[in-house]
N, CA and C atoms as a LAMMPS dump frame, in Angstrom:
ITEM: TIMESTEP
0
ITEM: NUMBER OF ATOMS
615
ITEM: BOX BOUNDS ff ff ff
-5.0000000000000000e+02 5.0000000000000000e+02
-5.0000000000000000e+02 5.0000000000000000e+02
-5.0000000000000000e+02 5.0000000000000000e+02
ITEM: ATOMS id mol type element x y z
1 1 1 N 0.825 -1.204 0
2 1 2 C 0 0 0
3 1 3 C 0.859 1.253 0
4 2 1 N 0.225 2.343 -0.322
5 2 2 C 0.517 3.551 -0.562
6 2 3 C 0.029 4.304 0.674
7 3 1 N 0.621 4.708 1.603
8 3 2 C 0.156 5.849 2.887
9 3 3 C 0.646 7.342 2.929
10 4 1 N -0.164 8.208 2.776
11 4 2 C 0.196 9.222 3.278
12 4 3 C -0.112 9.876 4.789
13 5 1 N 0.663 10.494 5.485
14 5 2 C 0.229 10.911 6.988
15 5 3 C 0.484 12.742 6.589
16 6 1 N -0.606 13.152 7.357
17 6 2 C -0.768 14.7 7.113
18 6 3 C -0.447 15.404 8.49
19 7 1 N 0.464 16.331 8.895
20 7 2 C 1.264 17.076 9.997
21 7 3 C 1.169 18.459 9.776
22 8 1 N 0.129 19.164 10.66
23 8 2 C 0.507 20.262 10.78
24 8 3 C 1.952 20.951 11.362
25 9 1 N 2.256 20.543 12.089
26 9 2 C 4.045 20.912 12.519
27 9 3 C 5 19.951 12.493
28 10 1 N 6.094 19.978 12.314
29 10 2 C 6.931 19.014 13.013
30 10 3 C 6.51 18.349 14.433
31 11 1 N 6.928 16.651 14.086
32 11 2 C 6.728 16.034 15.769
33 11 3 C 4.817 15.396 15.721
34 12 1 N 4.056 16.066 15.035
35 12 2 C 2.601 15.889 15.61
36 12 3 C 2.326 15.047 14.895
37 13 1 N 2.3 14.244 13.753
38 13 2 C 2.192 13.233 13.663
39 13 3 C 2.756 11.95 14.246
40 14 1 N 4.112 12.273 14.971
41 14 2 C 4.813 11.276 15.447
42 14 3 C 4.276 11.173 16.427
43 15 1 N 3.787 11.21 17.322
44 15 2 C 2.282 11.443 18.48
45 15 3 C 1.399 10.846 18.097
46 16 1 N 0.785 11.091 17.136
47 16 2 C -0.308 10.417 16.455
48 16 3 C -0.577 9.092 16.094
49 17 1 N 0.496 8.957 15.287
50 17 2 C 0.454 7.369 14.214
51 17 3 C 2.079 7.112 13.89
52 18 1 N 3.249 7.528 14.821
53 18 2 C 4.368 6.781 13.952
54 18 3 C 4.046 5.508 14.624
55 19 1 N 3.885 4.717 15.688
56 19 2 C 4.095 3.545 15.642
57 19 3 C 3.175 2.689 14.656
58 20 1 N 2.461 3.381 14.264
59 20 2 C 1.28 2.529 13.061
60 20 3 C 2.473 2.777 11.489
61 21 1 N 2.426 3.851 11.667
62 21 2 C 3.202 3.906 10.303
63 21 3 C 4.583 3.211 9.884
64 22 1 N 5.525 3.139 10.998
65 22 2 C 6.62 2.063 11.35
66 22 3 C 6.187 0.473 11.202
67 23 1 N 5.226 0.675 11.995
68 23 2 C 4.796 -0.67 11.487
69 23 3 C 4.649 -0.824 9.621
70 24 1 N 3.936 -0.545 9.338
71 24 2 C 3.578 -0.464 8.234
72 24 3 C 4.714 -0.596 7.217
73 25 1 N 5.549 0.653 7.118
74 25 2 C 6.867 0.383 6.53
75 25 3 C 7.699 -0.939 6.849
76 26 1 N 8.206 -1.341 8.121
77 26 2 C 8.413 -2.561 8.346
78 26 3 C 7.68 -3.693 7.463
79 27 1 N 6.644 -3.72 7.26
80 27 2 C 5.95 -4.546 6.848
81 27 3 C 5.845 -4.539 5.13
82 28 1 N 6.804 -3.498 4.878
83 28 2 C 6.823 -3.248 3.028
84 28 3 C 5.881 -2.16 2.592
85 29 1 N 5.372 -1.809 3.191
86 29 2 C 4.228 -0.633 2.644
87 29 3 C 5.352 0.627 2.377
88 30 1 N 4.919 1.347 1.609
89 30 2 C 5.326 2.988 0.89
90 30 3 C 5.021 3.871 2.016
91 31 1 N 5.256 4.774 2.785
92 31 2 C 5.052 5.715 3.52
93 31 3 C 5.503 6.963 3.419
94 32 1 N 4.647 7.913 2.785
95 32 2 C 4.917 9.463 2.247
96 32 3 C 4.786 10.462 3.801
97 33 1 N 5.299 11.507 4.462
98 33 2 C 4.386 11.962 5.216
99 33 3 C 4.48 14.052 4.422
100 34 1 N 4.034 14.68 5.27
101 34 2 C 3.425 16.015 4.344
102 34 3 C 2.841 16.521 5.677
103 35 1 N 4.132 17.567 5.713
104 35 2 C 4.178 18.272 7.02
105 35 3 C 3.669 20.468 6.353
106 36 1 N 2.881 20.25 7.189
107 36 2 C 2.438 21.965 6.147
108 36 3 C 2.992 23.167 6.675
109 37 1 N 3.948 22.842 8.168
110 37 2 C 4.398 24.314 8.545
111 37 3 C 5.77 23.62 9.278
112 38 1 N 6.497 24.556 9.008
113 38 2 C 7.716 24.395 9.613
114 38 3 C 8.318 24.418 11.283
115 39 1 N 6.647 24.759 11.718
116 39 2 C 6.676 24.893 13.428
117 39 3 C 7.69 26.155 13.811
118 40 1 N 7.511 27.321 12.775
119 40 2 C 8.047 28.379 13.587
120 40 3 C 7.883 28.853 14.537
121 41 1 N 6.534 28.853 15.304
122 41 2 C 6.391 29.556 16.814
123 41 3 C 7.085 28.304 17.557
124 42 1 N 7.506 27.346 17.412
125 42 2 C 8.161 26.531 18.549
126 42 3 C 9.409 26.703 18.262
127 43 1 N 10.063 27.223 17.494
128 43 2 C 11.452 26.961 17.115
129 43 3 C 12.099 27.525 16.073
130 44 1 N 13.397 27.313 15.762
131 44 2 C 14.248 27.416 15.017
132 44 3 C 13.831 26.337 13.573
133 45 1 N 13.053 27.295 12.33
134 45 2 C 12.6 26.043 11.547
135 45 3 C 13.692 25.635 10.297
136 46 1 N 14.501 26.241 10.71
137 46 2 C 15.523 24.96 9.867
138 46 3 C 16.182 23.583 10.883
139 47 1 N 15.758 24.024 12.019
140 47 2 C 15.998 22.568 12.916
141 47 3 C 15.127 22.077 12.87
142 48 1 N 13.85 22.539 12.665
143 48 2 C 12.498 21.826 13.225
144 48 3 C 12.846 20.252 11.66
145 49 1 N 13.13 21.357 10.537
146 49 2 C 13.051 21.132 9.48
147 49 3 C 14.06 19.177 9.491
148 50 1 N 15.268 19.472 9.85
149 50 2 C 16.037 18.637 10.228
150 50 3 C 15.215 17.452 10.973
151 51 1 N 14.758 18.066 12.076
152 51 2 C 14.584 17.25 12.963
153 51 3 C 13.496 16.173 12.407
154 52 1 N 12.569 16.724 11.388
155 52 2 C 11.381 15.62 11.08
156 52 3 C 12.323 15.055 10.195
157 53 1 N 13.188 15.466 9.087
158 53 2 C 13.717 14.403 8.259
159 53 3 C 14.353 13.284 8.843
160 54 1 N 15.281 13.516 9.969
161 54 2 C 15.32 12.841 10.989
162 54 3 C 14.391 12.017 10.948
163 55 1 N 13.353 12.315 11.972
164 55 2 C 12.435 11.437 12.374
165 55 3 C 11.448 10.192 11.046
166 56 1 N 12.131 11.341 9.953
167 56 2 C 11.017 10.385 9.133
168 56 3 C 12.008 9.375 8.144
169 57 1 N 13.454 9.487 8.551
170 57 2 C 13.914 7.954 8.358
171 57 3 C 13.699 7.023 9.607
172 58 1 N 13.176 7.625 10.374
173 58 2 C 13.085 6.655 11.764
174 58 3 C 11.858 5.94 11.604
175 59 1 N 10.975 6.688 10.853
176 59 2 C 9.755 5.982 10.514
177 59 3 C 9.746 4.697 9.734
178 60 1 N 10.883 5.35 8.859
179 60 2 C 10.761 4.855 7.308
180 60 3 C 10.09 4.791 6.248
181 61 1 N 10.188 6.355 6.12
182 61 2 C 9.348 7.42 5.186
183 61 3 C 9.758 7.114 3.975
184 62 1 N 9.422 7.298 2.637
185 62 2 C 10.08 7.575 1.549
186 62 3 C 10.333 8.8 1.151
187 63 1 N 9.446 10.063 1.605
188 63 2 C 9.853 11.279 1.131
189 63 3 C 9.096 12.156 2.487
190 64 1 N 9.86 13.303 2.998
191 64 2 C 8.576 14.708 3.49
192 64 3 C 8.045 15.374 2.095
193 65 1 N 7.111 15.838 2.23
194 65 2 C 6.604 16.943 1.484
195 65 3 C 6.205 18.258 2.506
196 66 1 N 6.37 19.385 2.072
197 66 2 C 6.497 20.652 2.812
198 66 3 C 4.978 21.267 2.24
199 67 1 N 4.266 21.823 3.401
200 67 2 C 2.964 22.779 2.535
201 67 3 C 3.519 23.845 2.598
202 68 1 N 4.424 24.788 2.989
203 68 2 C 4.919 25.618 2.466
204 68 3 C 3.983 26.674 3.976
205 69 1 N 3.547 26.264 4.9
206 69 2 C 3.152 27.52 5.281
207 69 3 C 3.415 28.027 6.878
208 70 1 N 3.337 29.198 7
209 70 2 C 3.772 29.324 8.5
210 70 3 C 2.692 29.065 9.266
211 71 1 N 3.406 28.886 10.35
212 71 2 C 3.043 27.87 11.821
213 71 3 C 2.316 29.178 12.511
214 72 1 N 0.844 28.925 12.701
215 72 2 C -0.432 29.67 13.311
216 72 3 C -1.254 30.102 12.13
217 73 1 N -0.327 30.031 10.745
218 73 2 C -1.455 30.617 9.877
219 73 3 C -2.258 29.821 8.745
220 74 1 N -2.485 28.802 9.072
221 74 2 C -2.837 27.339 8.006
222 74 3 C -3.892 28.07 7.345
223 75 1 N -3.842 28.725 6.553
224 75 2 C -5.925 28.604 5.937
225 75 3 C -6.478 27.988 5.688
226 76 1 N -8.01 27.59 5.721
227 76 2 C -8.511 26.604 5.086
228 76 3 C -9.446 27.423 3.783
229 77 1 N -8.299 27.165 2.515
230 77 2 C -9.196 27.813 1.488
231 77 3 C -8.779 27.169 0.232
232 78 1 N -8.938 27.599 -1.157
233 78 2 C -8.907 26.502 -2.511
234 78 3 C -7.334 26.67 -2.639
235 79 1 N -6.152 27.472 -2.347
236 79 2 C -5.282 27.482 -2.216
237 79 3 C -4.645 25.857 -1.142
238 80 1 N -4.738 25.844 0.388
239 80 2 C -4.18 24.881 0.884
240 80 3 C -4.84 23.347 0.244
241 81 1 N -6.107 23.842 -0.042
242 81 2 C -6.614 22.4 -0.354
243 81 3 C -6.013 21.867 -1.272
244 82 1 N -5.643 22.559 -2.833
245 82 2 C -4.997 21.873 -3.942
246 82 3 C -3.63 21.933 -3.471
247 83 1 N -2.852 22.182 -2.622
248 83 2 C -1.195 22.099 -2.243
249 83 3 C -1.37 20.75 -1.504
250 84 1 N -2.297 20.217 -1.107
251 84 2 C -2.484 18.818 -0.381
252 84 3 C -2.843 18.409 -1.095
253 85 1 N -3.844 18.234 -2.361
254 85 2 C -4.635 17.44 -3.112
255 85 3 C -3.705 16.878 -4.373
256 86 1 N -2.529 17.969 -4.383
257 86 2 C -1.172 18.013 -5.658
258 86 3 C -0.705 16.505 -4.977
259 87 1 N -0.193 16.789 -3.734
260 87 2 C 0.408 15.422 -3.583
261 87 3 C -0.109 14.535 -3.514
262 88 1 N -1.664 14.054 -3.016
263 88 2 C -2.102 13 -3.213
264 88 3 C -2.053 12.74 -4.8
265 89 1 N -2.752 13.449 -5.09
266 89 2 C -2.588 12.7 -6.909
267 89 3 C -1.447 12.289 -7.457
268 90 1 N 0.111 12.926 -6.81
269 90 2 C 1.389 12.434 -7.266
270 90 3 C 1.557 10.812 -6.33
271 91 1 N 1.024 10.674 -5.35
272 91 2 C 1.229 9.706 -4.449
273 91 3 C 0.405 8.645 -4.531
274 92 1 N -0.394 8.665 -4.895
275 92 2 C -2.277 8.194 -5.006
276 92 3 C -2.634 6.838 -4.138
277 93 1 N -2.445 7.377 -2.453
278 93 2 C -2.571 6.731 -1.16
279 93 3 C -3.772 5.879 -1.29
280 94 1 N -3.327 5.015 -0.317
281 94 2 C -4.419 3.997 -0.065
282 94 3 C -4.989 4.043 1.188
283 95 1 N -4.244 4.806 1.63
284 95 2 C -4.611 5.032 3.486
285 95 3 C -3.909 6.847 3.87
286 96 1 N -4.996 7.508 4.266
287 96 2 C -4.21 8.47 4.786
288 96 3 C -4.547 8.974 6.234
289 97 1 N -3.88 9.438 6.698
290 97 2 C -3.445 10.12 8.173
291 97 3 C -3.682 11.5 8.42
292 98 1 N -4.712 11.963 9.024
293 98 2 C -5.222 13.118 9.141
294 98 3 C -5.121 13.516 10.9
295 99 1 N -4.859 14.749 11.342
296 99 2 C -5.175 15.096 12.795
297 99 3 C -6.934 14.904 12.916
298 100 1 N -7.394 15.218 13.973
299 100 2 C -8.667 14.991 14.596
300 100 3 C -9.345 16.431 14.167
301 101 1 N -10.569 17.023 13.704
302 101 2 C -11.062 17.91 13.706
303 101 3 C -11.374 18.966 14.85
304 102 1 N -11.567 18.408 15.726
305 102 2 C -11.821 19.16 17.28
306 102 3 C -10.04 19.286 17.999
307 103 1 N -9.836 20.298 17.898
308 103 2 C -8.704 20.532 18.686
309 103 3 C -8.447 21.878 18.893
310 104 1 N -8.006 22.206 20.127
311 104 2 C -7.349 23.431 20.706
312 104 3 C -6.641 24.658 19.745
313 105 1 N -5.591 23.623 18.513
314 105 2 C -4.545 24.214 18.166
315 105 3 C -5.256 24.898 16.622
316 106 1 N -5.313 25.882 16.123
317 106 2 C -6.158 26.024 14.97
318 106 3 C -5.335 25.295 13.601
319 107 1 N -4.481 25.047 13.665
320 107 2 C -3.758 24.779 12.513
321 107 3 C -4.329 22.708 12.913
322 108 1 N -4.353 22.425 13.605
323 108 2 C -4.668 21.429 13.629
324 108 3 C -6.015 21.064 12.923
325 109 1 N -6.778 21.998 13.71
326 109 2 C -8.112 21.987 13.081
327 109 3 C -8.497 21.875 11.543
328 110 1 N -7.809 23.207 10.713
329 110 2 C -7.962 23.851 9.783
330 110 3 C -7.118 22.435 8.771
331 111 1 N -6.216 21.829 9.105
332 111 2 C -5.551 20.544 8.393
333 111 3 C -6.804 19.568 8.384
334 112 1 N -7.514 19.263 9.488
335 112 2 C -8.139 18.125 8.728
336 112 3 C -9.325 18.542 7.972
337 113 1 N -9.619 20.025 8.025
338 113 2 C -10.713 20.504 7.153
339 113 3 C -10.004 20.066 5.543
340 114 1 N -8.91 21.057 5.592
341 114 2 C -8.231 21.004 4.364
342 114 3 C -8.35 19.457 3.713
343 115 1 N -7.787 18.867 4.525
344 115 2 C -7.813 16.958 4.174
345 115 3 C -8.996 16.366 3.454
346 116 1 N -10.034 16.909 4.698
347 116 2 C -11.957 15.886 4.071
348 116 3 C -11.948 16.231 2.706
349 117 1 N -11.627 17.843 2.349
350 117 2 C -11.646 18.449 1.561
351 117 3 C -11.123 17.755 -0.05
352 118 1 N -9.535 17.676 0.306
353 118 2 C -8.554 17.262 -0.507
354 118 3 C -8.478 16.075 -1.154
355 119 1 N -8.816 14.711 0.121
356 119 2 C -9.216 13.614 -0.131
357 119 3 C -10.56 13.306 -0.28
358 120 1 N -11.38 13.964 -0.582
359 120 2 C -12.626 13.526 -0.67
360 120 3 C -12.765 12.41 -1.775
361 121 1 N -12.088 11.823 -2.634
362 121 2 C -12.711 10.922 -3.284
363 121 3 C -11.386 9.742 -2.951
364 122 1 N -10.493 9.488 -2.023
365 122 2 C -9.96 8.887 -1.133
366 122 3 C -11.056 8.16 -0.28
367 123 1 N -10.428 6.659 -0.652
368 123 2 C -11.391 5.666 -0.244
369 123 3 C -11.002 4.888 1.505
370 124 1 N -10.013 5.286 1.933
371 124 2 C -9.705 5.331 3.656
372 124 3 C -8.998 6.634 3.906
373 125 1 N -9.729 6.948 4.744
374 125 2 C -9.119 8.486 6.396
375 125 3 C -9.494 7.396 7.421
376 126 1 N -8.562 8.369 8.156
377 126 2 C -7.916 8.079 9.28
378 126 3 C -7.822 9.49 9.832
379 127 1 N -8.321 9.713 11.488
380 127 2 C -7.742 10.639 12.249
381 127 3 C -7.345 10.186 13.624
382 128 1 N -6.277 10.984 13.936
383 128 2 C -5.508 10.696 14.95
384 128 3 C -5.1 11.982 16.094
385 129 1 N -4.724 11.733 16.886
386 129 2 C -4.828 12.662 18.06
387 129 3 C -3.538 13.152 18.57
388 130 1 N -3.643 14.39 18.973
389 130 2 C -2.268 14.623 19.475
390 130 3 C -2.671 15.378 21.222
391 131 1 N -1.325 16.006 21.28
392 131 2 C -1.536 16.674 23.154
393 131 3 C -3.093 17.308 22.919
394 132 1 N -2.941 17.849 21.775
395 132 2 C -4.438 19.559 22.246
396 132 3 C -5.361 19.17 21.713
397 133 1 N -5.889 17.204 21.214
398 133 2 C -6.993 17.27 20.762
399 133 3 C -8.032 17.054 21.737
400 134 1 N -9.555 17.199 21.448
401 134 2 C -10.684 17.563 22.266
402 134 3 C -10.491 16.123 22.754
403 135 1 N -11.298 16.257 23.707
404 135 2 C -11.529 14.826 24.864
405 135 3 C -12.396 14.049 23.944
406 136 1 N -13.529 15.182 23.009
407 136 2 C -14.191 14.247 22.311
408 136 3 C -13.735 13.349 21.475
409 137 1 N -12.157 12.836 20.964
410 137 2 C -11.87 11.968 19.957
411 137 3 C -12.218 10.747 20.906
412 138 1 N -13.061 9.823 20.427
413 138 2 C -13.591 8.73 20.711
414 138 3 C -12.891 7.677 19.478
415 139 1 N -11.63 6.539 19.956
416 139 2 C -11.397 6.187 18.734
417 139 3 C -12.232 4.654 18.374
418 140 1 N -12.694 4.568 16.933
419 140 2 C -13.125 3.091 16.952
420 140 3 C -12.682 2.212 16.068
421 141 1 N -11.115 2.287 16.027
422 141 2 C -9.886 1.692 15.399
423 141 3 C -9.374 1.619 16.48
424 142 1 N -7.873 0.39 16.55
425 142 2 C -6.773 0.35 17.101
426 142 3 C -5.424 -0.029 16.301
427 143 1 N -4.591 0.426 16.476
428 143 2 C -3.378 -0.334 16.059
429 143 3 C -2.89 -0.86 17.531
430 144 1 N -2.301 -2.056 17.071
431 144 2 C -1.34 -2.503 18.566
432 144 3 C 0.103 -1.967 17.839
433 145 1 N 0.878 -1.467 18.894
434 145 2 C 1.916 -1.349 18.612
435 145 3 C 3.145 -1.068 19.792
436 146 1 N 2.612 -2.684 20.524
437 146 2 C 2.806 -2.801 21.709
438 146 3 C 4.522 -3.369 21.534
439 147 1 N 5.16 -3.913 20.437
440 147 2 C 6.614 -4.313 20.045
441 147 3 C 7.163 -2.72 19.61
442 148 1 N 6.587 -1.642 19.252
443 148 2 C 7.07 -0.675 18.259
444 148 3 C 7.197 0.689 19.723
445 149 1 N 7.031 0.33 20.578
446 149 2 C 6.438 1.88 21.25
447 149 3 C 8.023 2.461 21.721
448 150 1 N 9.264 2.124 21.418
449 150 2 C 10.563 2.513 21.879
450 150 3 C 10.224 3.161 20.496
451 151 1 N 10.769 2.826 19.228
452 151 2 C 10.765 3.29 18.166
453 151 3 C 9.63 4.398 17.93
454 152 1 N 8.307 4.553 18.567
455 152 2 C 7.748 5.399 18.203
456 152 3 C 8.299 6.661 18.702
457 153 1 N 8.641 6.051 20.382
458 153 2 C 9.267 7.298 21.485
459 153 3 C 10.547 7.844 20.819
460 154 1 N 11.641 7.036 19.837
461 154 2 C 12.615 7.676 19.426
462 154 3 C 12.791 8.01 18.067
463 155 1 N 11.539 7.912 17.483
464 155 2 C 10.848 9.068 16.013
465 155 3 C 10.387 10.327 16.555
466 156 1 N 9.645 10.54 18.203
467 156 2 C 9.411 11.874 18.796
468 156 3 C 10.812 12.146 19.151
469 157 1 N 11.74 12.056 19.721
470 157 2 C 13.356 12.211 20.638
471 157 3 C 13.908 12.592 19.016
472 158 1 N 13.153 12.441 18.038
473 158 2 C 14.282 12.971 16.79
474 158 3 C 14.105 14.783 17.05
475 159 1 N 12.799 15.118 17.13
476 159 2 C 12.312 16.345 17.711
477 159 3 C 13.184 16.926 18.902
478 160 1 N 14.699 16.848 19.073
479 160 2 C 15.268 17.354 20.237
480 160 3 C 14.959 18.281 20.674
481 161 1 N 14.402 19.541 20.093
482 161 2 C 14.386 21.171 20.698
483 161 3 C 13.098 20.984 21.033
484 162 1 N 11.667 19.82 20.796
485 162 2 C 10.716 19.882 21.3
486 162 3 C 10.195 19.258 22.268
487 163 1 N 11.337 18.289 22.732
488 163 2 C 10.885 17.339 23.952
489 163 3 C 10.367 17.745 24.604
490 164 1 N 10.621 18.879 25.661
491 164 2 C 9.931 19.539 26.666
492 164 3 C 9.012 20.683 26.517
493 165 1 N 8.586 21.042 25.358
494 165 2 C 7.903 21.778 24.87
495 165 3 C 6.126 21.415 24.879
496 166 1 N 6.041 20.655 26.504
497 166 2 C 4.371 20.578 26.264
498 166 3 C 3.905 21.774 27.027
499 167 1 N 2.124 21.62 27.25
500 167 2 C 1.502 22.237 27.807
501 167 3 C 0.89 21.121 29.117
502 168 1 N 2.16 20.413 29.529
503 168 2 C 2.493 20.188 31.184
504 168 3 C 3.204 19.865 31.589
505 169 1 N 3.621 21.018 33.082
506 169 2 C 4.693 21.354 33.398
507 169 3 C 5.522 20.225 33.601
508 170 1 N 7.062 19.934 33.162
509 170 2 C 8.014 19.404 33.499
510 170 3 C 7.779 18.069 33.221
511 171 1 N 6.961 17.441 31.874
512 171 2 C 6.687 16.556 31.908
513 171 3 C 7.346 15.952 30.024
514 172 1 N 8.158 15.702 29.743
515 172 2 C 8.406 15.478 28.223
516 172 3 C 7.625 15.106 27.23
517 173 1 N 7.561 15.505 25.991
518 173 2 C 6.414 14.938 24.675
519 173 3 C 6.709 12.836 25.035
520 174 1 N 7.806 12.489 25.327
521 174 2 C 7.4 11 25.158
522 174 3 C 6.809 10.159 26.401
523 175 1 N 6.912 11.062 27.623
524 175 2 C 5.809 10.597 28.457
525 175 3 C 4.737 10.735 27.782
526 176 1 N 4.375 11.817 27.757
527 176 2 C 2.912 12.058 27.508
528 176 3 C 2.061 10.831 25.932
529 177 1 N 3.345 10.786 24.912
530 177 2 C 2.887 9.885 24.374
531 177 3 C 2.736 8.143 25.033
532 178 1 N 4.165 7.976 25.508
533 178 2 C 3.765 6.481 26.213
534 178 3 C 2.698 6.37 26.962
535 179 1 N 2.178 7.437 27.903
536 179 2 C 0.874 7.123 28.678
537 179 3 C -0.279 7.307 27.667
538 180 1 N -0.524 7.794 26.825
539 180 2 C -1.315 7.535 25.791
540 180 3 C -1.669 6.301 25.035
541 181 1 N -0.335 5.913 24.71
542 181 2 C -0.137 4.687 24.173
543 181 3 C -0.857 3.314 25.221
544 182 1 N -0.446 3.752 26.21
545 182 2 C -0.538 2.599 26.947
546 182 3 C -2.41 2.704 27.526
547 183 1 N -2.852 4.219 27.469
548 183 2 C -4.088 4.449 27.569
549 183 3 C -4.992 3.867 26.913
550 184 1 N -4.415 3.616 25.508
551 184 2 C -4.976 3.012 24.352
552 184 3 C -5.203 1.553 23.918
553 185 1 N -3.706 1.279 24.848
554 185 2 C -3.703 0.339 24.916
555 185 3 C -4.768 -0.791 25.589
556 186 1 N -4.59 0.099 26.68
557 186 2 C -6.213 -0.488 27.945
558 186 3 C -7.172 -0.417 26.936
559 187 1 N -7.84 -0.056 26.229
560 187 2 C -9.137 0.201 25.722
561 187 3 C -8.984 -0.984 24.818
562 188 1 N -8.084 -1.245 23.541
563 188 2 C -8.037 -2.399 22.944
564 188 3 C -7.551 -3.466 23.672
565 189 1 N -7.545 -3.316 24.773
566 189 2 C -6.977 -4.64 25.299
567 189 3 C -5.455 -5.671 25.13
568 190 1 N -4.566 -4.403 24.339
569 190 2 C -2.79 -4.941 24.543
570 190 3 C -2.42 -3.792 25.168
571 191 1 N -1.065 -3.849 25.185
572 191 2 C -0.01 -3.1 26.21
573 191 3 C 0.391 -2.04 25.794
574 192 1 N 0.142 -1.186 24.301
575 192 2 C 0.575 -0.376 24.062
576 192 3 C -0.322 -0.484 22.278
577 193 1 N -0.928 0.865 22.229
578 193 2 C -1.681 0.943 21.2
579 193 3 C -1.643 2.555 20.735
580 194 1 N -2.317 2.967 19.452
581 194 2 C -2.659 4.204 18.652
582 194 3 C -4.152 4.205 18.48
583 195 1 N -4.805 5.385 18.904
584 195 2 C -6.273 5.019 18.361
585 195 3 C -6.736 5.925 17.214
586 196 1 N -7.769 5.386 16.554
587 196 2 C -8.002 6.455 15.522
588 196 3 C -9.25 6.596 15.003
589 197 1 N -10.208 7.818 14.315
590 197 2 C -11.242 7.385 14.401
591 197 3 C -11.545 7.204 12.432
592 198 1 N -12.37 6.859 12.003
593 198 2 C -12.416 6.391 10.675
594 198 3 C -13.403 7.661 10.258
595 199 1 N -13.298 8.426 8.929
596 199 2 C -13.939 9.019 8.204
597 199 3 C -14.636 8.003 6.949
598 200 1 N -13.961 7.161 6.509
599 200 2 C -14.265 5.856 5.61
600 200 3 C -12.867 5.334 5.751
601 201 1 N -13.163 4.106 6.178
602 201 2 C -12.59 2.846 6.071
603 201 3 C -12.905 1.504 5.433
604 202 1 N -12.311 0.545 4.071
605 202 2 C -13.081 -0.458 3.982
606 202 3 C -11.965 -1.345 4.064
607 203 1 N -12.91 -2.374 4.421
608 203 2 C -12.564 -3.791 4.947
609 203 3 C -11.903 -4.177 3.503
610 204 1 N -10.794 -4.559 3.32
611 204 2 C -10.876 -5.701 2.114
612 204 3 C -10.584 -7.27 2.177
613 205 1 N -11.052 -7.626 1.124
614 205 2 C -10.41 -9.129 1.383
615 205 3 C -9.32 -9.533 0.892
């Protein structure tokens, strides 16, 4: 298969779905990801920049793609939609990776508008959650990725200047993901999981 994963900043997909997507690559699948801002309000974005390429041989990405836009100002208009919709048609995914619609962060938000949008005739979405999404993401998918959760924690640790960069105090981005993981885990019933909720998903045989 063909996957694309969609990132409003550096790091937030790796929160989301790298241990699904690691998996995946492991397993022979293609993995594109398509990060749309360079995370300038957190940082220095030629490190940020580094740091996901980094992270996305850790994945085992085949390419980043850049949306080209700064960090707080995502629009959702016919402009971002065809700069996302360009690469799907160059990529032409079988599965893609979207943030959650309800979230704190507006650029988060405004990405998976852009996405429904972009992929609309994309036959699986996927959304996934990061620190600032609403309580309401209810997921009714799981990945286990109860062998992968070091590797997911050291695809986030590629993010060096953002480890400690949450919104709680004194606590690092890969805690907060392992207790997630393992949150998730409880709900599907293994030791370490990703949850996600489906926009269309089909079963195949």
């Amino acid at each position: 298969m063909k996957i694309l994963c969609l990132g409003p900043h550096p790091d937030d997909l790796e929160f989301g779905a790298s241990g699904t997507l690691i998996k995946y690559a492991e397993a022979g699948h293609e993995i594109s990801l398509m990060v749309m801002t360079k995370g300038e309000m957190g940082g220095d974005p030629d490190l940020r920049t580094k740091e996901q390429e980094e992270s996305a041989k850790i994945i085992g990405a085949k390419k980043v793609y850049w949306g080209g836009y700064i960090d707080t100002k995502l629009p959702t208009d016919s402009g971002s939609i065809m700069v996302v919709e360009k690469v799907i048609k160059e990529i032409k995914p079988d599965l893609i990776f979207t943030p959650y619609q309800e979230d704190t962060h507006q650029d988060h938000r405004n990405l998976a508008v852009i996405a429904l949008s972009a992929a609309r005739n994309n036959r699986n979405i996927l959304f996934y959650e990061t620190p600032t999404t609403s309580p309401r993401f209810r997921p009714n998918m799981y990945s286990d990725i109860t062998g992968l959760i070091k590797k997911k924690l050291h695809s986030l640790l590629a993010h060096h200047s953002q480890v400690m960069k949450t919104n709680v105090t004194d606590t690092p981005i890969v805690d907060m993901a392992e207790a997630t993981a393992i949150f998730r885990g409880t709900q599907a019933r293994v030791k370490h999981a990703e949850g996600f909720m489906s926009i269309r998903f089909f079963l195949e045989l």
